[in-house]
N, C-alpha and C positions, 0 to 999 in steps of 0.2 A: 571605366569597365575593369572588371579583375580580370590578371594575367592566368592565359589559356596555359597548361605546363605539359606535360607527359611523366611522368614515371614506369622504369621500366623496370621488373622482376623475373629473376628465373622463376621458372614453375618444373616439379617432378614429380612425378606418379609412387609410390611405394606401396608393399604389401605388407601390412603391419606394420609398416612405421617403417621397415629395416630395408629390403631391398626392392632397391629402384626398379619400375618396369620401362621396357621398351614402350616409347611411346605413341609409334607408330603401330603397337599391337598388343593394346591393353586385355580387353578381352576380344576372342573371336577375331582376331585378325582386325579390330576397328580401332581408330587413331583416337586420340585425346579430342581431336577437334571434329571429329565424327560422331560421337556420343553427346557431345558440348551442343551438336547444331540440331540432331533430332529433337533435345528436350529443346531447345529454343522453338522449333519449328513449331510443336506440340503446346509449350504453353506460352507461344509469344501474347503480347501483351494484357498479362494474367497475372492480376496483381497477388503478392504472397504476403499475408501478414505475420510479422514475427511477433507477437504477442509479450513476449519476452522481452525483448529489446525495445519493440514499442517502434517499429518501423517494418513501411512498406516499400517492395522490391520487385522488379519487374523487368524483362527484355522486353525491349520492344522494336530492335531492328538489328538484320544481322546481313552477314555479305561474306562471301569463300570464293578465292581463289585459289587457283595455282599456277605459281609461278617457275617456268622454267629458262635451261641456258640457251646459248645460240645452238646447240646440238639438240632441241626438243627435249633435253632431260629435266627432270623433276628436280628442282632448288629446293623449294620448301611449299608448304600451304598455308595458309592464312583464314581466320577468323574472324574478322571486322564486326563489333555490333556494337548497339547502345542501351545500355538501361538506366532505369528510371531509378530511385530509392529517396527515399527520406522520413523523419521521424515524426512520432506526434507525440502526446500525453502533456505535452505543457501549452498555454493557452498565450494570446501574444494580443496586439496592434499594430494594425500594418495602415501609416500615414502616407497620403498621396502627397507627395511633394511638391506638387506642383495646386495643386486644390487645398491642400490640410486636412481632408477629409480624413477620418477612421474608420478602420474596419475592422471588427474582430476576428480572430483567430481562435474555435474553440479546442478542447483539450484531443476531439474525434477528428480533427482537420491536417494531414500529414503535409509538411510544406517537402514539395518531390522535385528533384530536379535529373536531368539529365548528364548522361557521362559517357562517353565514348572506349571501347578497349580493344584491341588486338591482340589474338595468339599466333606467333611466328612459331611452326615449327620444321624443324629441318629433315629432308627427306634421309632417308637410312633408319640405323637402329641407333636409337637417340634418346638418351632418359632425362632430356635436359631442353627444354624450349624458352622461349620467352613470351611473354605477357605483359605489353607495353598499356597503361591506364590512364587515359584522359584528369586532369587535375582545373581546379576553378578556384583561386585565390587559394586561401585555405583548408578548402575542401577536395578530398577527391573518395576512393572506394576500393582502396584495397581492402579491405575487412570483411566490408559486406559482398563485393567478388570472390571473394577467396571462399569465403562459407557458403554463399552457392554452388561454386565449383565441385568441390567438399561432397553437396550434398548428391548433385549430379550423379558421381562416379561413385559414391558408395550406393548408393538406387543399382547402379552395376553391379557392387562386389562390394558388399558391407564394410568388408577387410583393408580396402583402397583409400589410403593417406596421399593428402594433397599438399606438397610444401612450397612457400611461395621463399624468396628471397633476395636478397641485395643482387644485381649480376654486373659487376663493374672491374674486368681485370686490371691490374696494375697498368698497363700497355695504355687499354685506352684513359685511366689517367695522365698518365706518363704526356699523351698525346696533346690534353689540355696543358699541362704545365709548360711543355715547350711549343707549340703551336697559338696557343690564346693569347687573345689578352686580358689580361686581369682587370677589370673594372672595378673591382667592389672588394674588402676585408670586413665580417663581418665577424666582434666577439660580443656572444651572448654569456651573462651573467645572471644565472634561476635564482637568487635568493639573493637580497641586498642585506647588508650587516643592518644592524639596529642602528648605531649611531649614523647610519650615512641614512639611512629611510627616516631617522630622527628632523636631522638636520634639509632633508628634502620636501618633509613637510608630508611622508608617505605612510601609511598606516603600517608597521610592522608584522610579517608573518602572513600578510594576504597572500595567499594562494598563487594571483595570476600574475604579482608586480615580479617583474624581471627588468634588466638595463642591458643595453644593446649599444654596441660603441661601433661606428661605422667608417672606416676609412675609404671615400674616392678616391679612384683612379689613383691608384698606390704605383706610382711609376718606379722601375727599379726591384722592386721587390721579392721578384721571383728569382734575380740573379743575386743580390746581395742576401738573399736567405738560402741560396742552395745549397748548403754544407743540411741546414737543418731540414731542409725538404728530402731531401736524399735519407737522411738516420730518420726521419718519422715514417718514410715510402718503404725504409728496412725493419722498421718495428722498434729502434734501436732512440726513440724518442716519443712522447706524450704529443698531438697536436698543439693543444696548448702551452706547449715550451717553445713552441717554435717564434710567438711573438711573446715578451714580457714585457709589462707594464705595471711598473712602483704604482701602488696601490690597488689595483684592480686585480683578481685574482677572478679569471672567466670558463666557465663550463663550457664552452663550445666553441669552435672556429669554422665558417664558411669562406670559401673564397668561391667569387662569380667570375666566369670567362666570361669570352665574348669569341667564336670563332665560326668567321665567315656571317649568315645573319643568325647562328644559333647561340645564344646564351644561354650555360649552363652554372648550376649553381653546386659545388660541390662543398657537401658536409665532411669536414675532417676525424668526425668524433671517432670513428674507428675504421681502418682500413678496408676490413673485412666485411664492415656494414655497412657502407658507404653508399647512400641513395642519392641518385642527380634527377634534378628535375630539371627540365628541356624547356625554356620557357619559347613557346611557339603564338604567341597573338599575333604576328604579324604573320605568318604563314597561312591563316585558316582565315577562311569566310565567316561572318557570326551573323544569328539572328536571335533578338532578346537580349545580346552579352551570351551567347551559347553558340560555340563553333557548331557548322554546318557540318554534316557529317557526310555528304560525298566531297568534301575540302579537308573535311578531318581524317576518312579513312589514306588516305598516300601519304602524309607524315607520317600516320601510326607505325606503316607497313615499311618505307624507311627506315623509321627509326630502330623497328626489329630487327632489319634486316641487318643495321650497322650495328649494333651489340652484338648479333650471332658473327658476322666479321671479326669482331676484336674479338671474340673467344676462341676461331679457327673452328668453327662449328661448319660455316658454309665458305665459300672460296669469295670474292669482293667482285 
């Protein structure tokens, strides 16, 4: 089965691009996720075709709360739904593996799957929420959410820019580094030299060949490199300087925690872009290989709720 994940991004309202609105009172005194739930209610499961792109997009389940503190006050509101999307225009076979049988796929046949997402947003005057995203192996739907969203809110105010991105303070890295344990080093390499894709027997210049150097359970590591953890967390270092290796010259470092049952996999490429993705299979119910979504909606909603924590957005 592919690993269930989460991805979690700020999301902010602006007018022209330039200033942020309140998100609690975009237009008419209605919230980001009051306008989010009419059009859902309106065109729940109402497939859209993007013609363009060559793919179909759809809600098809949605859920709101509000959650408050032991004083009956408003903490935040929540968003829970699930849509559908996937692409078509190229044609396939799909082999039963257990029979051999073939099936075709033709080019008008969209292979759709499902996805789960959450908007945490924090009660007051707030131009900043999050938007945690269901993810499945390699696949998840920031792209195709975000340009719904998109379309949503300018159907309100033509004028209304939607930006999604990274939300990961220094603090709650900080909190993996010294809290986790490091399970995994991963250095990826996009483009192999000629003579080493020579000598590997790899056709040079193909597009998708990359090498990927994996270290287990790197015991030690985090204390015998903190000199260099510390000047890359200050900007004052390259991720990639942080480990070097005679001959291997690598675009990319990941390092996987492990802390409590959540395993997170943090991308070092840039401080400030730095997306984690939450690996939750063991957390959620599945059925098909597809978390259950009254099992998947309380992670999402945690998991929001712990990103608006480490930004001091909500109180813990």
């Amino acid at each position: 089965m592919r690993k269930i994940g989460l991805s979690v991004y700020g999301m902010s309202v602006s007018l022209g691009g330039v200033e942020k609105q309140n998100l609690n009172n975009i237009v008419a005194e209605r919230d980001i996720i009051q306008i989010i739930s009419e059009y859902i209610d309106t065109h729940i499961n109402e497939y859209i075709n993007d013609r363009d792109k060559e793919s179909l997009f759809t809600f098809c389940q949605k859920d709101n709360e509000e959650i408050l503190d032991d004083n009956n006050r408003l903490i935040c509101k929540t968003l829970c739904g699930k849509i559908k999307t996937g692409e078509y225009g190229t044609s396939s076979e799909l082999v039963n593996i257990n029979s051999g049988e073939i099936y075709n796929r033709s080019t008008n046949q969209a292979d759709v799957m499902p996805f789960g997402f959450c908007i945490v947003l924090p009660a007051g005057e707030i131009d900043t929420c999050v938007i945690v995203m269901q993810t499945l192996g390699q696949y998840g739907v920031k792209v195709a959410l975000h340009k719904k969203i998109q379309e949503i809110l300018r159907n309100v105010n033509p004028d209304l820019f939607v930006s999604m991105g990274p939300v990961m303070p220094k603090q709650y890295v900080q909190k993996y580094f010294n809290e986790g344990v490091l399970q995994k080093i991963s250095m990826i390499r996009y483009e192999i030299p000629e003579d080493e894709a020579e000598r590997m027997g790899v056709n040079y210049g193909v597009a998708a060949t990359s090498e990927e150097r994996i270290i287990h359970k790197p015991i030690g590591f985090m204390t015998r490199k903190r000199i260099e953890i510390d000047e890359w967390m200050r900007g004052q270092r390259a991720a990639t300087e942080i480990i070097q290796i005679d001959g291997f010259d690598y675009n990319n470092l990941k390092l996987v925690f492990k802390l409590g049952k959540t395993e997170k996999t943090i991308n070092l490429d840039n401080l400030d872009k730095i997306i984690i993705t939450e690996d939750i299979t063991e957390k959620v119910q599945t059925a098909d290989g597809h978390p259950i979504f009254e099992s998947l909606k309380p992670v999402m909603i945690e998991t929001g709720r712990g990103y608006l924590v480490g930004q001091g957005f909500i109180a813990e």
